[in-house]
N, C-alpha and C positions, 0 to 999 in steps of 0.2 A: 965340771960342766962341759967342760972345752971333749973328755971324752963322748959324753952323752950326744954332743953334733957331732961329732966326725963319725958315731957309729951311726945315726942315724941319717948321715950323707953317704953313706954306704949302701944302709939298705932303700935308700928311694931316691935314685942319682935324679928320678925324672919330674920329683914332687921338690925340688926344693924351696920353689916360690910358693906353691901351696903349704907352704909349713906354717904350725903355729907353736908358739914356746908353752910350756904348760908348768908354775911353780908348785912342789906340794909340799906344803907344811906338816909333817906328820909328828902326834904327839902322843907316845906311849902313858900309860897307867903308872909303871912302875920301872924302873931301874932294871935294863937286863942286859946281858952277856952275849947274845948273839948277835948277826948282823942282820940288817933290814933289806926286804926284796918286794919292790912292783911288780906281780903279776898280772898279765891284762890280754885279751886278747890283740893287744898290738905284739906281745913275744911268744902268743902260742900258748900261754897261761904258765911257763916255765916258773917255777917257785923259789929257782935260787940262780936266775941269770944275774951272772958279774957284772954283765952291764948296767944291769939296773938295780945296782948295789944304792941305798942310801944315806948320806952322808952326816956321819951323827955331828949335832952342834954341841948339845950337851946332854945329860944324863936323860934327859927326856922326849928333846925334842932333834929331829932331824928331817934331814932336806936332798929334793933331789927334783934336779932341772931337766927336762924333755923338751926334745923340738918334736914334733909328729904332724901330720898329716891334718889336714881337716877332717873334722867327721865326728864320727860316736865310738869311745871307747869305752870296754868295762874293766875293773882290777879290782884288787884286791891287795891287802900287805901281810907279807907271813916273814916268818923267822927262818927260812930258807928251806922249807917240806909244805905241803901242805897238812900234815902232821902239826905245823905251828902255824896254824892261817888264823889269822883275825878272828875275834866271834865277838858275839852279843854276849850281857852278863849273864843270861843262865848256862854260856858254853856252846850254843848255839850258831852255825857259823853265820859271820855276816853275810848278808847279801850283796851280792855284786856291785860293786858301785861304780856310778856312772859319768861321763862328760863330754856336752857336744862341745867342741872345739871347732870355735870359728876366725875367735880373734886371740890373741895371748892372754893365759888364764893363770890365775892362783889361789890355789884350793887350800883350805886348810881341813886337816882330816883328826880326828879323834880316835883311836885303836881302844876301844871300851877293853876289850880281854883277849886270851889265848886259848886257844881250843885244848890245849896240851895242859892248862889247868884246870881242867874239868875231867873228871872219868866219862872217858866217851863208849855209851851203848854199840856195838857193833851190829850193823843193821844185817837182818837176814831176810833177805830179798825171795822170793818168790815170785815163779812165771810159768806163764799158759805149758798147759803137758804136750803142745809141739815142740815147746822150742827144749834141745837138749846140750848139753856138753858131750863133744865128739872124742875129747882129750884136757884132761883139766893141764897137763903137763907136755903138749905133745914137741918135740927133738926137732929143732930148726938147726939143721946141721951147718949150714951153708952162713950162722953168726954163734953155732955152740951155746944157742939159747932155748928156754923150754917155754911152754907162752900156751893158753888154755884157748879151747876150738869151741864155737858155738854152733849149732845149727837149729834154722826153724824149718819145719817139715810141713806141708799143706796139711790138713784137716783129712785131706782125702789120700794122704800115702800111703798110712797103713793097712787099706781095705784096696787099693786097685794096684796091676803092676806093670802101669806107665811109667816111662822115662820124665824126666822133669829137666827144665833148664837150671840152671844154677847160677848168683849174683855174687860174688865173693868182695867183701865188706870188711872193711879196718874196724880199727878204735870199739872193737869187739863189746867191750864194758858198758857202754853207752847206748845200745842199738835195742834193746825190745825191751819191752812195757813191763815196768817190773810192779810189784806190792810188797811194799809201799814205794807210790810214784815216785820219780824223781825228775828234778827240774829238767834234765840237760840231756835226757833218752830220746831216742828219735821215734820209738814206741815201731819198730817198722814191722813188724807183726801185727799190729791192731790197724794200718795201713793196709798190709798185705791180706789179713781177714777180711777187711771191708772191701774191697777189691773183686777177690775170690767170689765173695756172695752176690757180687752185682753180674759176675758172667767171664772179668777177667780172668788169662792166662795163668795158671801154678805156675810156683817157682821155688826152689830151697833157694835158702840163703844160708850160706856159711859165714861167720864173725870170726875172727882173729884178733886180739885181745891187743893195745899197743902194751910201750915196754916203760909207760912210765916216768919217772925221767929221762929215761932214751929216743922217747916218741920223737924229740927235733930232730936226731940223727939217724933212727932207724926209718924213717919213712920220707927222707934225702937221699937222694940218688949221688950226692955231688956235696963236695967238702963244703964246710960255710964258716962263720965266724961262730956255731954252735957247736962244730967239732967235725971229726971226718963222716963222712957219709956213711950210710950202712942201706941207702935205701936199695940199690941195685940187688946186696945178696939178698934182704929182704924178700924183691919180687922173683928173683931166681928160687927162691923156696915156695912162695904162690906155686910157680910155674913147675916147679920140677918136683915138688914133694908133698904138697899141700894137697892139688887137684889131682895126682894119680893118687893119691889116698883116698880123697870123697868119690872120685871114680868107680873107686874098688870096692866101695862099703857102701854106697848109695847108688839108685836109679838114674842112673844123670843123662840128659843130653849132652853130649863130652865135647860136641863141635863148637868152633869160635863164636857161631851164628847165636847160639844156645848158652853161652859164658859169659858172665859183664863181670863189669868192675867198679866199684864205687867207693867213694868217701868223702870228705869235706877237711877244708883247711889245708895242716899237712899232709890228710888222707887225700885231698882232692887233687895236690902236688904230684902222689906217689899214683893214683888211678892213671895220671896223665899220661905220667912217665909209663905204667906198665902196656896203655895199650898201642903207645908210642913206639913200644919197644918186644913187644909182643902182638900184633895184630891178629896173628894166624890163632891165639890161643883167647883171646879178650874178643869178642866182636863189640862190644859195645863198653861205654864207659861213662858216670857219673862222676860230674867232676864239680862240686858242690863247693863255694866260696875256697878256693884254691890260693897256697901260701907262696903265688910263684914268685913273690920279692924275695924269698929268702933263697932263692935257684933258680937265677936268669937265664942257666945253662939249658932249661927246658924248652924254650923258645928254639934251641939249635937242634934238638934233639927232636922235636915233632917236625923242623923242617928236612931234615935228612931223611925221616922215615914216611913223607909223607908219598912215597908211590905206594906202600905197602899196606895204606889205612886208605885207600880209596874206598873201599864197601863198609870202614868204620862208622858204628855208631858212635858221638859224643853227645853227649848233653851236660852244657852249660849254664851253671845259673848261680849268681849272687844282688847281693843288698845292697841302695843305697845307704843304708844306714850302717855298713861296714868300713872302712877307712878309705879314704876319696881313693887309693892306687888301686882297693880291690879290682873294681870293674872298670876301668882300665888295663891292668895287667891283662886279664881274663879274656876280653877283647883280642888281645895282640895275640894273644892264641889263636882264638877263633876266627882271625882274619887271617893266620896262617892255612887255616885248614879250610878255610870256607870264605876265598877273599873278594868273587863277587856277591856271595850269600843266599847264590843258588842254590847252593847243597843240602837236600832234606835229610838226611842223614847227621848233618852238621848243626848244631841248636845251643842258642846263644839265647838268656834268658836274664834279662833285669828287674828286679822287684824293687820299689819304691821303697817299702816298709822291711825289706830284708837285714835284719840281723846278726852276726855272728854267732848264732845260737844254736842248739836243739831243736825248740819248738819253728826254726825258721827251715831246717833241715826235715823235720819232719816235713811237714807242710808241701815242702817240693817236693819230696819223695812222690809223690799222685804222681804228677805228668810226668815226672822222669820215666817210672815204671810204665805208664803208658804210652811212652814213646820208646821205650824198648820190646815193647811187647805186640804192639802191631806190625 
């Protein structure tokens, strides 16, 4: 217990009084061998963080004490993959499970079954005939990783031969409307058709696929208690191999004016960072419920660069209903870049009902695109 607050006085030196303790009684089925892990959008969804190892009592049942923030969290328990996540009895995974945390809480939780005893159908997804794979394997030289390229193409690319701008987008897997739906897609193609038809600006979007259990560290610009950083080479590969490739093999408008960058979470960390640190190459950037507790370095790093982001686009936006530091943190950005709150260019944006999710990500996606696009 004693490590579970010292790590979580680490990562919220500024919430300690806003803490609340949260006990969870977790009770397995059956007798098993592996070790037990809280996944939640408080670590990112990580599925076999040490930290949030839980402490077996006895053959059944185990324990693990959290101080955290007030607010709405969701998790989930696996066997340290999500390969071994929780499920319903017919193998089905559970659903998200949830807790506002206001005052100190103690749950007791049931693990009905394992996803890993059930033969699981591998689902084959299908999507609109814009959106394509550019590289299911494409060479990130700059981490000696290989990582699959998506791209959605207007309606109207293949029959006209205009320049298009281009938004380049993380967390690749997640990003358009697949069949059969899925919870946690930002659907941003059924976004960007509905858009299109009403009179807005085209635009490709290229997706870059995260790495998985590497996502804490590959899209970190800066060492953390998750491991060393990889986010820097990461965006150095955006910038130096990524976009002279779409360059070359697509229509593009190639200028900063005509370039964004977006993501959410850790993605919304690493958008920060790249147009922080790349102005002349990103004109704009979406920065979507952003994981800057876990890289307070960021805050020094937008203020060193801010002569060079003077004509930058940001937009800002997250949910009450995400851990009380999100919007907060988020804030201390946006008062870095925009600290009387003159700056039209600079967009700070609170949603009552916003979530850590998908469907709240989608949702935004409207006005961000249309405040990049005017």
């Amino acid at each position: 217990m004693l490590r579970q607050i010292l790590f979580f006085t680490l990562l919220y030196p500024f919430a300690l009084f806003a803490q609340v303790k949260v006990d969870l009684n977790v009770h397995v089925p059956k007798k098993i061998t592996d070790s037990l892990f809280i996944a939640g959008n408080f670590n990112d969804w990580n599925p076999r963080n040490t930290n949030y190892s839980l402490i077996k009592k006895d053959s059944l049942a185990y324990f693990i004490s959290l101080n955290l923030p007030k607010g709405n969290f969701e998790f989930k328990i696996t066997r340290g993959s999500w390969d071994k996540a929780e499920s319903k009895s017919d193998g089905k995974p559970t659903p998200n499970r949830t807790v506002n945390l206001n005052v100190d809480t103690v749950m007791n939780i049931n693990v009905v079954d394992w996803t890993d005893n059930f033969k699981q159908l591998k689902e084959e997804y299908q999507y609109g005939d814009h959106i394509h794979v550019v590289d299911s394997e494409l060479f990130i030289p700059q981490l000696n990783k290989n990582r699959k390229i998506w791209i959605y193409l207007p309606k109207s690319y293949k029959d006209s031969r205009k320049q298009y701008p281009v938004i380049y987008m993380h967390d690749g897997q997640n990003l358009f409307h697949s069949n059969p739906p899925r919870s946690n897609e930002w659907a941003v193609d059924t976004v960007m058709d509905s858009l299109i038809r009403t009179g807005a600006k085209e635009m490709i979007i290229v997706a870059v696929d995260h790495g998985g259990k590497n996502r804490l560290i590959e899209y970190n610009p800066y060492d953390s208690q998750f491991g060393k950083g990889e986010g820097k080479a990461y965006v150095s590969f955006l910038v130096e191999t990524l976009k002279p490739f779409i360059d070359s093999k697509y229509r593009t408008l190639k200028d900063a004016k005509n370039t964004s960058i977006v993501g959410s979470s850790m993605g919304g960390l690493i958008s920060m960072y790249a147009i922080a640190n790349y102005p002349k190459v990103f004109g704009s950037a979406g920065v979507f419920s952003p994981a800057f507790w876990v890289a307070p370095k960021i805050y020094d790093d937008i203020a060193l660069n801010l002569a060079g982001m003077i004509d930058s686009k940001v937009y800002f936006v997250a949910g009450d209903k995400e851990s009380t530091d999100m919007v907060p943190d988020m804030k201390k950005a946006y008062v870095i870049l925009n600290p009387n709150g003159k700056k039209k260019n600079v967009v700070f944006v609170e949603k009552e009902d916003g979530k850590h999710s998908g469907w709240f990500w989608h949702r935004e996606f409207v006005p961000f695109y249309q405040f990049i696009a005017r």
